[in-house]
C-alpha angles and dihedrals in degrees: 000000000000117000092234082055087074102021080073094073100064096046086095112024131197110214088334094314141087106282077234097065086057089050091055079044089071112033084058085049097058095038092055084041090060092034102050090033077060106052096045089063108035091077094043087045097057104042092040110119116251085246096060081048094263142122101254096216121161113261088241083067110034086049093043085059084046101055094047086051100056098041093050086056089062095044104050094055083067088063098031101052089050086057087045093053099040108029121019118014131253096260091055085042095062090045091053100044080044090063109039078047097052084040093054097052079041093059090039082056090078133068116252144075091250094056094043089059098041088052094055093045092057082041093058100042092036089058088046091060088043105037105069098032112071098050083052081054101054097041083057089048096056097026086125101041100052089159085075109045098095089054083048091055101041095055085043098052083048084064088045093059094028088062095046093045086055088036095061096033112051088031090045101048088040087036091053096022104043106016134319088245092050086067094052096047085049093055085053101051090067104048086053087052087054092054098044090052100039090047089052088043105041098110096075083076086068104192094341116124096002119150101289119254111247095225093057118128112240118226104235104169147006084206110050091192097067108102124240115255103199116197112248130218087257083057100053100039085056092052087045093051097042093037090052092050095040094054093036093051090044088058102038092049090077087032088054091050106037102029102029087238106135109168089183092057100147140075142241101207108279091005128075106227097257087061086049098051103040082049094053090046088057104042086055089053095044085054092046098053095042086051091053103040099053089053092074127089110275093263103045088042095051092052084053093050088049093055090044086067101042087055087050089056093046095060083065090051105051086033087070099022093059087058079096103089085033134057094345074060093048087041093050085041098045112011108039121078091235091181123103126201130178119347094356089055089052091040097050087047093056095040087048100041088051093045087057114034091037095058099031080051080061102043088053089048080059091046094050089050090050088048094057103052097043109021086098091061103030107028097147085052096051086039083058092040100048090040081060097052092052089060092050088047089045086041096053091042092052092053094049095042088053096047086037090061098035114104092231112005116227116223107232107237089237091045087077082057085068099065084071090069096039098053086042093059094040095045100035097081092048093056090046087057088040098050087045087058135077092270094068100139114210117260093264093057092042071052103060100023079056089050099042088047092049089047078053091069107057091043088064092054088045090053090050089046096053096096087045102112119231112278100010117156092191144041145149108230127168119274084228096085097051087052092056094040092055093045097044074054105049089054093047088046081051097052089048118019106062086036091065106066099037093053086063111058081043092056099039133069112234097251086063103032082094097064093039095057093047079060103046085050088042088054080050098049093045088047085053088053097042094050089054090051100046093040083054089066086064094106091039100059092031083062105042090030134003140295087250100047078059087056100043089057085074098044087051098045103043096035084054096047093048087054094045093057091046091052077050084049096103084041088056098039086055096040081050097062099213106320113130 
């Protein structure tokens, strides 16, 4: 791409970037604000008691259907970005992924388990089209003014947080105030609102993110004497074989629990048939990456070793982590006194009314920014924009008129899930500055301090839980431990998360980065799996033990885990071969 192509974009900036960048700000915003209003709900929806309008499942299977949700979310963007970079073009792409995804809050709007389904399946395809699409745009934006890509990033990933804080807090009190229906429609409304301003506004992209042009060259590599590795036909029937169980097993697992159709229903001596095939599916991939890998040259195979390791370790991580919109959500729902009477009701109206208008006052000076530099252009984008925008600021008036007026005001159960994004928007500027200092500690240590902190969190619900007797369905404990439990997380989420990714396009050489992402989405999605299974023990270990021996179970795996990989911390230096 000529340099002047992107040079373009900075003639009229918008707080020192490109007016697009702001464009792409806001349709993320508006993706993260349907999927995590969503998922704050899905869990509360479906456990609810027929009385309170929902479907009274057992948690097993309400967080069975979780878990396959959001690791399916992490598995599809490896196809569809695929799809996005060969076929159709990024910008398609987002349109695409918009609408399944409109068309999919629009379906759980209704109420049936047909239209549930179908609801989560648009939403899942829908997310694999989108995911992967909007951070390839901006890399293409600012593919000549690399010096300002981490600035790029950072006021995106504000977008990102800012989107998922609105998201849980204005789904999950209509969800849990006006219908649980309501929440999921209004989740919808704003996707479709994304789509409708990215789609008017789309030519400020100029050429970026077009359908590519078939006689493109394809950058295969930043070292051109690495070898080529093809796949063979060994490889590819592997990936076809452990692919196919995998996806079949994710989605028999809830099958298996809330219809009674197990498609695995046999056993292999001590092990049912979905163990053993999961097993088996593993054990193939497994096969098929440690085939691949040792056929690079030692450098190379050891930074993909490296990064092997690194993905093990983050299935702990998003296993316990996800637990978020599970069992931490049954525990705020069941188990935590949400009513407020006297000075915490009016301290909790003031703390709650400063976290959102303070940061929704930002978000429209943004708005208004953006406004002045492209409503001349794009007027019927930034109409569509700024109408939305009127709903979120009626919506928010209307929640803290409602809890201001309330005798004693009731904490939503979401509304704990947006403390994640808060602390991530206060706290993220002090760890970039921390990571650019001295004290910069190597990847293995941000590893294990993100485990150990994660493991932090749940001690402190365990703690909270102790009084808590064996079997019981119902409590009243503090908020306070919530609160600890998402902070000591969302430190741990800001050690490891952003470190993941970018490790890996430091450790792999361009021509695999391909495969190596597919296998870091692929550790996330079998975290997310892993976290609805487990939470779905919750029950089981409450009754034959206790709520906070649940809990302990996810200080004593992740904290050991985060040891585990800083006592690794010399074997990983050495397989890194120099990249900090």
């Amino acid at each position: 791409m000529a340099t002047s192509s992107t040079d373009q974009f900075f003639k009229n900036p918008v707080l020192g970037h490109p007016a697009g960048l702001f464009v792409l700000f806001f349709t993320e915003m508006w993706e993260r604000f349907s999927y995590y209003g969503m998922r704050a709900l899905l869990v509360l929806f479906l456990t609810s008691s027929l009385f309170d309008e929902g479907w009274a499942w057992p948690r097993e299977h309400a967080l069975a259907l979780y878990g396959t949700y959001t690791s399916l979310v992490y598995l599809t963007p490896i196809l569809g970005g695929y799809i996005a970079d060969k076929i159709i073009g990024y910008r398609k792409a987002v349109v695409i992924g918009a609408l399944l995804m409109t068309l999919g809050h629009a379906a759980m709007a209704v109420d049936t388990s047909f239209a549930l389904y179908l609801g989560l399946f648009f939403l899942v395809v829908g997310n694999g089209f989108f995911k992967p699409t909007m951070t390839s745009i901006i890399s293409q934006m600012y593919e000549n003014h690399p010096h300002k890509k981490d600035g790029a990033y950072t006021i995106y990933y504000m977008g990102v947080n800012a989107g998922a804080f609105l998201g849980i807090l204005l789904c999950g009190y209509t969800g849990e105030q006006w219908g649980w229906h309501w929440g999921f429609g209004l989740a919808g409304v704003f996707m479709f609102a994304g789509m409708l301003q990215f789609y008017f506004a789309q030519n400020i992209f100029g050429d970026v993110g077009k359908k590519p042009l078939k006689n493109a060259e394809s950058d295969l590599s930043d070292d051109p004497t690495i070898k080529l590795n093809p796949f063979l036909t060994i490889d590819k029937v592997f990936i076809a074989i452990s692919a196919l169980i995998g996806l079949v097993w994710i989605i028999n697992d809830p099958m298996s629990k809330i219809g009674g159709s197990d498609l695995f229903d046999f056993e292999v001596g001590p092990l049912s048939g979905s163990n053993f095939m999961i097993l088996f599916a593993l054990i193939v991939f497994i096969v098929l990456l440690v085939s691949r890998i040792i056929r690079y040259a030692p450098v190379v195979r050891d930074r993909m070793i490296a990064v092997s390791i690194f993905a093990f370790f983050t299935v702990f991580f998003w296993a316990a982590f996800e637990q978020a919109g599970g069992s931490m959500t049954i525990f705020a729902n069941d188990y935590t006194d949400r009513v407020l009477e006297g000075s915490a009701g009016t301290i909790f109206r003031i703390a709650n009314t400063l976290i959102t208008i303070i940061p929704l006052c930002v978000i429209t000076w943004v708005l208004w920014m953006l406004f002045k530099q492209t409503f001349g252009k794009y007027k019927l984008a930034n109409l569509i924009l700024g109408g939305s925008f009127v709903i979120i600021w009626a919506l928010v008036i209307t929640m803290l008129y409602e809890q201001y007026t309330a005798e004693a005001p009731e904490v939503p159960a979401s509304w704990f899930s947006v403390l994640n994004s808060l602390f991530i928007i206060i706290f993220a500027p002090l760890f970039s500055k921390l990571w650019e200092s001295k004290y910069n500690p190597s990847v293995a240590v941000k590893y294990g301090i993100g485990l150990i902190l994660l493991g932090a969190g749940f001690a402190a619900l365990a703690y909270g839980a102790s009084d808590i007797p064996q079997g019981a369905k119902v409590a009243a404990v503090s908020i306070i431990w919530l609160v600890l439990a998402y902070f000591f997380h969302t430190m741990g989420e800001l050690c490891l998360s952003p470190v993941g990714l970018s490790y890996v396009s430091k450790l792999v050489p361009g021509r695999m980065i391909a495969m190596m992402y597919g296998v870091w989405y692929l550790a996330i999605a079998i975290g997310n799996k892993l976290a609805g299974s487990s939470g779905g023990m919750i029950d089981q270990i409450t009754a034959e033990y206790s709520l906070s021996t649940f809990f302990l179970l996810f200080f004593f795996i992740p904290g050991g885990a985060g040891i585990l990989i800083i006592l690794l911390h010399p074997l990983l230096k050495k397989l890194m071969h120099g990249i900090h």
